[in-house]
N, CA, C and O atoms as a MOPAC input file, in Angstrom:
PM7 MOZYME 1SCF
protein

 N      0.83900 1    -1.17500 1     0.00000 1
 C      0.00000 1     0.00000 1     0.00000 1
 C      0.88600 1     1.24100 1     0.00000 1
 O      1.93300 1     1.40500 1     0.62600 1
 N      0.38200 1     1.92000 1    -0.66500 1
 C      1.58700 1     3.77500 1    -0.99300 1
 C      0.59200 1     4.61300 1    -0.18200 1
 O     -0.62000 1     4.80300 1    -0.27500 1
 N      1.53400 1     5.03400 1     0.63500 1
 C      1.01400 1     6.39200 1     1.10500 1
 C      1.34700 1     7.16000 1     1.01300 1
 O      2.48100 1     7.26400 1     1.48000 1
 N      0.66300 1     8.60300 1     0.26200 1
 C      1.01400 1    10.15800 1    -0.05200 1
 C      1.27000 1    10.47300 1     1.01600 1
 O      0.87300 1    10.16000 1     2.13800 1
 N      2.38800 1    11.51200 1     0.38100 1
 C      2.99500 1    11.94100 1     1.39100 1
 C      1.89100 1    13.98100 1     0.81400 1
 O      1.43600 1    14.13400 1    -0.31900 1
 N      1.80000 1    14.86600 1     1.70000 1
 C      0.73500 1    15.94500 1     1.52600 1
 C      1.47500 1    17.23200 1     1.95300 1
 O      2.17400 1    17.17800 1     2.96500 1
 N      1.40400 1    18.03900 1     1.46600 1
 C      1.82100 1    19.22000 1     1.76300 1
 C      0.78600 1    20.76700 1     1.62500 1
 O      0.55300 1    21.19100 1     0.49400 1
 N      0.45100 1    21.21200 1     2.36300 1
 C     -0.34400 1    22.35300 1     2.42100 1
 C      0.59200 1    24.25100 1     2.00200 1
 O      1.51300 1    24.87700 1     2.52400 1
 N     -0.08000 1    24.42100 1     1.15000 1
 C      0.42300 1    25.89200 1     1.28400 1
 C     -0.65000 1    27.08100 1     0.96300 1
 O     -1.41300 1    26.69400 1     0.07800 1
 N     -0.90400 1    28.20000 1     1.33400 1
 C     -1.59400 1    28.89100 1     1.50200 1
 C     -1.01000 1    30.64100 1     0.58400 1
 O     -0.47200 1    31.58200 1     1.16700 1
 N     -1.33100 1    30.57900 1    -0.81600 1
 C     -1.21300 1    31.30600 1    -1.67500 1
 C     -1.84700 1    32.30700 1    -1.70100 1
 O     -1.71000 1    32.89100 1    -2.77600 1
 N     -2.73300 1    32.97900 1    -0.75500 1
 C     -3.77200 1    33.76100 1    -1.50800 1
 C     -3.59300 1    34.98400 1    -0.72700 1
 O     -4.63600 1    35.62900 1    -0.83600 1
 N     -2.58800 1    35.71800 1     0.14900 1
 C     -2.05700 1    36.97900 1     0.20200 1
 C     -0.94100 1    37.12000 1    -1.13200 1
 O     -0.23000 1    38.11100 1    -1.30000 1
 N     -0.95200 1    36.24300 1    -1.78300 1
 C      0.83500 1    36.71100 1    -2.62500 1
 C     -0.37800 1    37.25800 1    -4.40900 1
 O     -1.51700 1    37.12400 1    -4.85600 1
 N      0.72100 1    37.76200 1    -4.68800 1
 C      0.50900 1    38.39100 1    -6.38900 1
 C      1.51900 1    37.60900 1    -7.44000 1
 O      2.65400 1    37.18500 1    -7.22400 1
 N      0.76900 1    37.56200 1    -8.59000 1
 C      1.37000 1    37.21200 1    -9.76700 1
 C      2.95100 1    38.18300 1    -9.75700 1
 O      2.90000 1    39.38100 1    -9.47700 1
 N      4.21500 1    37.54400 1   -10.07300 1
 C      4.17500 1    35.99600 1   -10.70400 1
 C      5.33000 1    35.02500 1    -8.90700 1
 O      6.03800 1    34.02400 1    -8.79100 1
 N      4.88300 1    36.04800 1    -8.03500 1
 C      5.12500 1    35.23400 1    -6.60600 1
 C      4.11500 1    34.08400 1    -6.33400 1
 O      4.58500 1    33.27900 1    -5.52900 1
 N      2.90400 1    33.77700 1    -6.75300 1
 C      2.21400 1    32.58600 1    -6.60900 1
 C      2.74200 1    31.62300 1    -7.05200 1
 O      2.75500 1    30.75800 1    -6.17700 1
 N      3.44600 1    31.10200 1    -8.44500 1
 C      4.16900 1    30.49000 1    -8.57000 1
 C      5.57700 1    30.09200 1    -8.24000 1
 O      6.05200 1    28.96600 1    -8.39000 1
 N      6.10200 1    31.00900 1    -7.83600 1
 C      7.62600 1    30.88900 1    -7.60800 1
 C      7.64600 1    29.84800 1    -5.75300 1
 O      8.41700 1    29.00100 1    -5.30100 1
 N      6.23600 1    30.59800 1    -5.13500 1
 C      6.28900 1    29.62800 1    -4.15800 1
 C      5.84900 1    28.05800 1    -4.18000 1
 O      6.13200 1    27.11600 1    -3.44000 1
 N      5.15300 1    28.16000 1    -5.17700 1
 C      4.35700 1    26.38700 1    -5.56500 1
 C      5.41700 1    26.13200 1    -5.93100 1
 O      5.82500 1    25.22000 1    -5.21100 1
 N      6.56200 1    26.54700 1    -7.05700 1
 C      7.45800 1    25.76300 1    -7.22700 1
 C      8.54700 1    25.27100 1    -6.41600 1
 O      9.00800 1    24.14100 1    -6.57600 1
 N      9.04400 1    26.22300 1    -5.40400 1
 C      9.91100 1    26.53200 1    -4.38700 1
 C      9.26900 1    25.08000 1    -3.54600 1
 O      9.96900 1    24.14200 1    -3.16600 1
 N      7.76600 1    25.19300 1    -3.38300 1
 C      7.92500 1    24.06300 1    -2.23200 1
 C      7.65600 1    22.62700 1    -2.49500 1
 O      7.67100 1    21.71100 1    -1.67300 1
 N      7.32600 1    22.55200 1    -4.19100 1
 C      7.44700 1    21.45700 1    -4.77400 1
 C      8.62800 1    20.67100 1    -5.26300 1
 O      8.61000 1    19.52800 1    -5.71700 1
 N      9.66300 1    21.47100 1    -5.09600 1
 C     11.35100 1    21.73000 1    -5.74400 1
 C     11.36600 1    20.60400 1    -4.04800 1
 O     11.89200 1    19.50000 1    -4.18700 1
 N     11.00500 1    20.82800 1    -3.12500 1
 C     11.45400 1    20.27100 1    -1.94600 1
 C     10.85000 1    18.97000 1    -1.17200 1
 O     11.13000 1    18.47100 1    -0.08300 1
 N      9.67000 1    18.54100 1    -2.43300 1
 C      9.31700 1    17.14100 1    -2.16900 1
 C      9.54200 1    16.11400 1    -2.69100 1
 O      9.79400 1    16.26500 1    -3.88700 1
 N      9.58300 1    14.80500 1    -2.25400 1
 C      9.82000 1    13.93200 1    -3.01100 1
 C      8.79400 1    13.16700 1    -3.52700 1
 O      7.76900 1    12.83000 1    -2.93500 1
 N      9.25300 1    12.80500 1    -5.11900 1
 C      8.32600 1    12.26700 1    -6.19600 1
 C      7.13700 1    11.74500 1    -5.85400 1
 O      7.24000 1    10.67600 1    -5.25300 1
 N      6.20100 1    12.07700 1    -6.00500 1
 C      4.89000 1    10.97600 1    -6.15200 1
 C      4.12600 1    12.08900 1    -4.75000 1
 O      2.89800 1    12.10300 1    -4.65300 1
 N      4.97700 1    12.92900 1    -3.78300 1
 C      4.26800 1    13.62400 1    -3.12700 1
 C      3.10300 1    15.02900 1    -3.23000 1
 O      3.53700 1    15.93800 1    -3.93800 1
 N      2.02100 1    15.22500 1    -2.74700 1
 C      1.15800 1    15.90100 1    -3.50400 1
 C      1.23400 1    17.35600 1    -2.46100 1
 O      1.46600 1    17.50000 1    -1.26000 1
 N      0.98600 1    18.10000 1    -3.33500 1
 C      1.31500 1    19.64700 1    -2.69100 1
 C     -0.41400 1    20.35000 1    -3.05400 1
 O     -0.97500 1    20.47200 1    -4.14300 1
 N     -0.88600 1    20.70300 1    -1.68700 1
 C     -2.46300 1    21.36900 1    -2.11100 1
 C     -2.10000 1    22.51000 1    -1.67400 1
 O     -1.39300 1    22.65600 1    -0.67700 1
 N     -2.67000 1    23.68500 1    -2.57000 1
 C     -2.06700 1    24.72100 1    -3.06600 1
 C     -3.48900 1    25.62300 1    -2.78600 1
 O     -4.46300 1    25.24400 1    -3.43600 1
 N     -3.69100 1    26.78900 1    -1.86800 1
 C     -5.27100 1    27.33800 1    -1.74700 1
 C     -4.91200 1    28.67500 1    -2.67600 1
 O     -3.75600 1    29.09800 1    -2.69900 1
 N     -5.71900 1    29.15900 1    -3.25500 1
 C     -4.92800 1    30.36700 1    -4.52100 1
 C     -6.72900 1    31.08600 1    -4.75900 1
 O     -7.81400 1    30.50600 1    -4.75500 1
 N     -6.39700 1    32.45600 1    -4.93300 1
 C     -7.79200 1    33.30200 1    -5.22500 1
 C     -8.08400 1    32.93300 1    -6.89100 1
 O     -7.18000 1    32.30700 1    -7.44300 1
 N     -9.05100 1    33.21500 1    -7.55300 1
 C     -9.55200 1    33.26700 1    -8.69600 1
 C     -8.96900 1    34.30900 1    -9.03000 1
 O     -8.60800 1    35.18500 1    -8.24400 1
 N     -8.82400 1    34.31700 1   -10.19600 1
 C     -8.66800 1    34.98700 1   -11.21500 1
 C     -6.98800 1    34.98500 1   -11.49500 1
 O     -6.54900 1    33.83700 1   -11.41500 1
 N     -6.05600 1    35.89500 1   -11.77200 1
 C     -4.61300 1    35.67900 1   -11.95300 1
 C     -4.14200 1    34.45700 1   -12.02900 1
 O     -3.96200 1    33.69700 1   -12.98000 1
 N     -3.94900 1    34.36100 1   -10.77600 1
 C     -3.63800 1    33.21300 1   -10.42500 1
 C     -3.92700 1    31.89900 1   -10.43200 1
 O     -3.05500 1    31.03400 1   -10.52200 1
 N     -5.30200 1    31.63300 1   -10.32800 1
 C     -5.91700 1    30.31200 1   -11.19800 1
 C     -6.24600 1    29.93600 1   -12.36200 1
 O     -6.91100 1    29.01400 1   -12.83700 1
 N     -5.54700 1    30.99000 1   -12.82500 1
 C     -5.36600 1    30.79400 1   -14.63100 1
 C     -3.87700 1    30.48800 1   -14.36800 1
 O     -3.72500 1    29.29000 1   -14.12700 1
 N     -2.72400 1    31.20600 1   -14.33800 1
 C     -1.45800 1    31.04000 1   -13.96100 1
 C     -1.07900 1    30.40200 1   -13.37200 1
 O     -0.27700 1    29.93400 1   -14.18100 1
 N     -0.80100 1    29.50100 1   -11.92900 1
 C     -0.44500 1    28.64800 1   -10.95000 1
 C     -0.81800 1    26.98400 1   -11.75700 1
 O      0.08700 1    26.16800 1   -11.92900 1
 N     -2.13000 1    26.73100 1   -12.13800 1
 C     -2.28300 1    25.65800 1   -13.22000 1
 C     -0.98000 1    24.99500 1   -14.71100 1
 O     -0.12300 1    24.16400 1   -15.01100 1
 N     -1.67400 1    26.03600 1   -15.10300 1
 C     -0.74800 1    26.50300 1   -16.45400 1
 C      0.74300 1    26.24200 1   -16.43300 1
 O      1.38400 1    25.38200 1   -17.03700 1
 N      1.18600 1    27.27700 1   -15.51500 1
 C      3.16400 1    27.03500 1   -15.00400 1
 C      3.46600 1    25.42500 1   -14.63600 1
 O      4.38500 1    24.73200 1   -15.07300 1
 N      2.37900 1    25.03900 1   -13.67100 1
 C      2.93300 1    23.73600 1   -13.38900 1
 C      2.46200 1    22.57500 1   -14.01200 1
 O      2.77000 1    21.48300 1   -13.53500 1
 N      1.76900 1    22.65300 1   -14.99900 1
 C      1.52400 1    21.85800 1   -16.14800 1
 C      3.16500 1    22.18400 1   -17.17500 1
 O      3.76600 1    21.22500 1   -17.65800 1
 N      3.57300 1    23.34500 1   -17.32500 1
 C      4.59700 1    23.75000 1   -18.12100 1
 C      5.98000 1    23.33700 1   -17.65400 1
 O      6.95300 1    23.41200 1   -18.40400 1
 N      6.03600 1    22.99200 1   -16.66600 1
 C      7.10400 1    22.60700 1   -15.59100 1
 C      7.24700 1    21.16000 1   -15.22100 1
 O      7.95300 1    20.86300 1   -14.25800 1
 N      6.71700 1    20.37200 1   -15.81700 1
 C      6.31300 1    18.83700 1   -15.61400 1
 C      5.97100 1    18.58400 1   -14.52000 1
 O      6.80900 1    17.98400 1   -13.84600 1
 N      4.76000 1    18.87800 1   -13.92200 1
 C      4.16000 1    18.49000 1   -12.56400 1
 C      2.89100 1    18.04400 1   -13.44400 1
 O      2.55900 1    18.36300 1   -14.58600 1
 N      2.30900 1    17.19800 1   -12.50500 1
 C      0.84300 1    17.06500 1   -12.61800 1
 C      0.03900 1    18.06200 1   -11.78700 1
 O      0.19500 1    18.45100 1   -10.63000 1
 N     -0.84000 1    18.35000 1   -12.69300 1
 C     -2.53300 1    18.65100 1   -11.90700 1
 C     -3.63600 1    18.22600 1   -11.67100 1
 O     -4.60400 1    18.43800 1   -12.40100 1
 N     -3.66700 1    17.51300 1   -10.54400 1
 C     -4.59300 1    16.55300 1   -10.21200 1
 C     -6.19300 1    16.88500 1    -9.81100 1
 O     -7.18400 1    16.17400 1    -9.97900 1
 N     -6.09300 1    18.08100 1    -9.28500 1
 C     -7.61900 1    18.68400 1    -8.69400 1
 C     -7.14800 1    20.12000 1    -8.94900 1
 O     -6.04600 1    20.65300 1    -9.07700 1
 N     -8.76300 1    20.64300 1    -8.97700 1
 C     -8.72700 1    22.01800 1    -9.33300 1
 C    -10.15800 1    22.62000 1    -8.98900 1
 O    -10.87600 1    22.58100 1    -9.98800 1
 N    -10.62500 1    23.02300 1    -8.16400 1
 C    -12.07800 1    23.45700 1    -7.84300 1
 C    -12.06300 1    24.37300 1    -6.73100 1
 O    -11.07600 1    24.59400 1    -6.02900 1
 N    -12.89600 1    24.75500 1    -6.63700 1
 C    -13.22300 1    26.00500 1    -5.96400 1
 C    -13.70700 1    25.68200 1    -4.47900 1
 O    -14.69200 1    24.96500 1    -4.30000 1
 N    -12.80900 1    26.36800 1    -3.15400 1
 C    -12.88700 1    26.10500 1    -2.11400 1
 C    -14.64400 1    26.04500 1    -1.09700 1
 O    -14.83000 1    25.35900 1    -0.09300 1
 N    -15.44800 1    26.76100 1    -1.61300 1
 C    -16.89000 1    26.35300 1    -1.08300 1
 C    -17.56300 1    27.29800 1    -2.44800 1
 O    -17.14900 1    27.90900 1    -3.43300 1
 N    -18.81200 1    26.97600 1    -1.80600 1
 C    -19.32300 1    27.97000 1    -3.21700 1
 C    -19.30100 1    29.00400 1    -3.52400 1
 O    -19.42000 1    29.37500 1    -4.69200 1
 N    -19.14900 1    29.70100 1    -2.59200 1
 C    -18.48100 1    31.47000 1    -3.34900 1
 C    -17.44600 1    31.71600 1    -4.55400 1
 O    -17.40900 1    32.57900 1    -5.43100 1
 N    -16.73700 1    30.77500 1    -4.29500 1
 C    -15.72400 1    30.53600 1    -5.39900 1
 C    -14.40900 1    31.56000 1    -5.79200 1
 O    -13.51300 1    31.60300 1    -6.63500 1
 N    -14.77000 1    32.15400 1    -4.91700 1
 C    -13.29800 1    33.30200 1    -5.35200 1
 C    -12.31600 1    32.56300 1    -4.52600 1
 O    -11.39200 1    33.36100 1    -4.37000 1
 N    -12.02300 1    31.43400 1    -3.90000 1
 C    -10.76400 1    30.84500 1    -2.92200 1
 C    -10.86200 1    29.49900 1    -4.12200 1
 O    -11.98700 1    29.03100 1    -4.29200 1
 N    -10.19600 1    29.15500 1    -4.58500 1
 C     -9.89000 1    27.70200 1    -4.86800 1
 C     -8.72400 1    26.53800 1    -3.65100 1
 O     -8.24900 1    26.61900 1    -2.51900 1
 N     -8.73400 1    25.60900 1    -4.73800 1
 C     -7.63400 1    25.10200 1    -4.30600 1
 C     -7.24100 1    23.72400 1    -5.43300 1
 O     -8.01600 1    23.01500 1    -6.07500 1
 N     -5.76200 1    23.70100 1    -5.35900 1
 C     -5.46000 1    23.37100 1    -6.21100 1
 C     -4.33900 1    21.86300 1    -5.84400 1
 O     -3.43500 1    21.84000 1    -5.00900 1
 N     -4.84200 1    20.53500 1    -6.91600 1
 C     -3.43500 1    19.64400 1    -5.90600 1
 C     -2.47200 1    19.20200 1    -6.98900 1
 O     -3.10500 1    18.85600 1    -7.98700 1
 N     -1.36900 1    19.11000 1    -7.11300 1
 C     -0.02500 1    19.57300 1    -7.82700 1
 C      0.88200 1    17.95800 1    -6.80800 1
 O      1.22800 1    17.65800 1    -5.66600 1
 N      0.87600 1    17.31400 1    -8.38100 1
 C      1.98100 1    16.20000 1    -7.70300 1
 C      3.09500 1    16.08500 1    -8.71000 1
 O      2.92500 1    15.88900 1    -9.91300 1
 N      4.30600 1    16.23300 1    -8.06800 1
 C      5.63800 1    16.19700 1    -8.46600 1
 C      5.75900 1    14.41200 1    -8.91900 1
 O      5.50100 1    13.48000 1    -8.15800 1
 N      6.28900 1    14.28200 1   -10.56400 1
 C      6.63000 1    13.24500 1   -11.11600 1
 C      7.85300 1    12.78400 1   -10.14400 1
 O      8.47200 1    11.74600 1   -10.38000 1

């Protein structure tokens, strides 16, 4: 049986293009197969934060919006 290993980070005081530099920064520091959930506001950034780490060879595994208001997402990002 594999167990994920999980990492939490909390994106949604930072601005483009610092939203990414930290998803990558703390994905740069896990090991393979571990999943990084990523909470990020709409708009900028949940167009951008996706995108980069699709461009960067990560997976994007989930992507939806934190309750129904929808301006908080969250996002889960697993390092190959």
């Amino acid at each position: 049986m594999r167990i994920d290993s999980e990492t939490k980070i909390d994106i949604t005081s930072d601005v483009c293009p610092m939203t990414f530099v930290r998803v990558k920064l703390a994905l740069e520091r896990m090991a393979p197969d571990a999943a990084l959930i990523v909470r990020l506001n709409d708009g900028e950034p949940l167009r951008n934060v996706p995108r980069s780490a699709r461009a960067e060879g990560y997976r994007v595994e989930e992507l939806g919006p934190e309750s129904s208001g929808g301006r908080v997402h969250f996002l889960r990002i697993t390092r190959p």
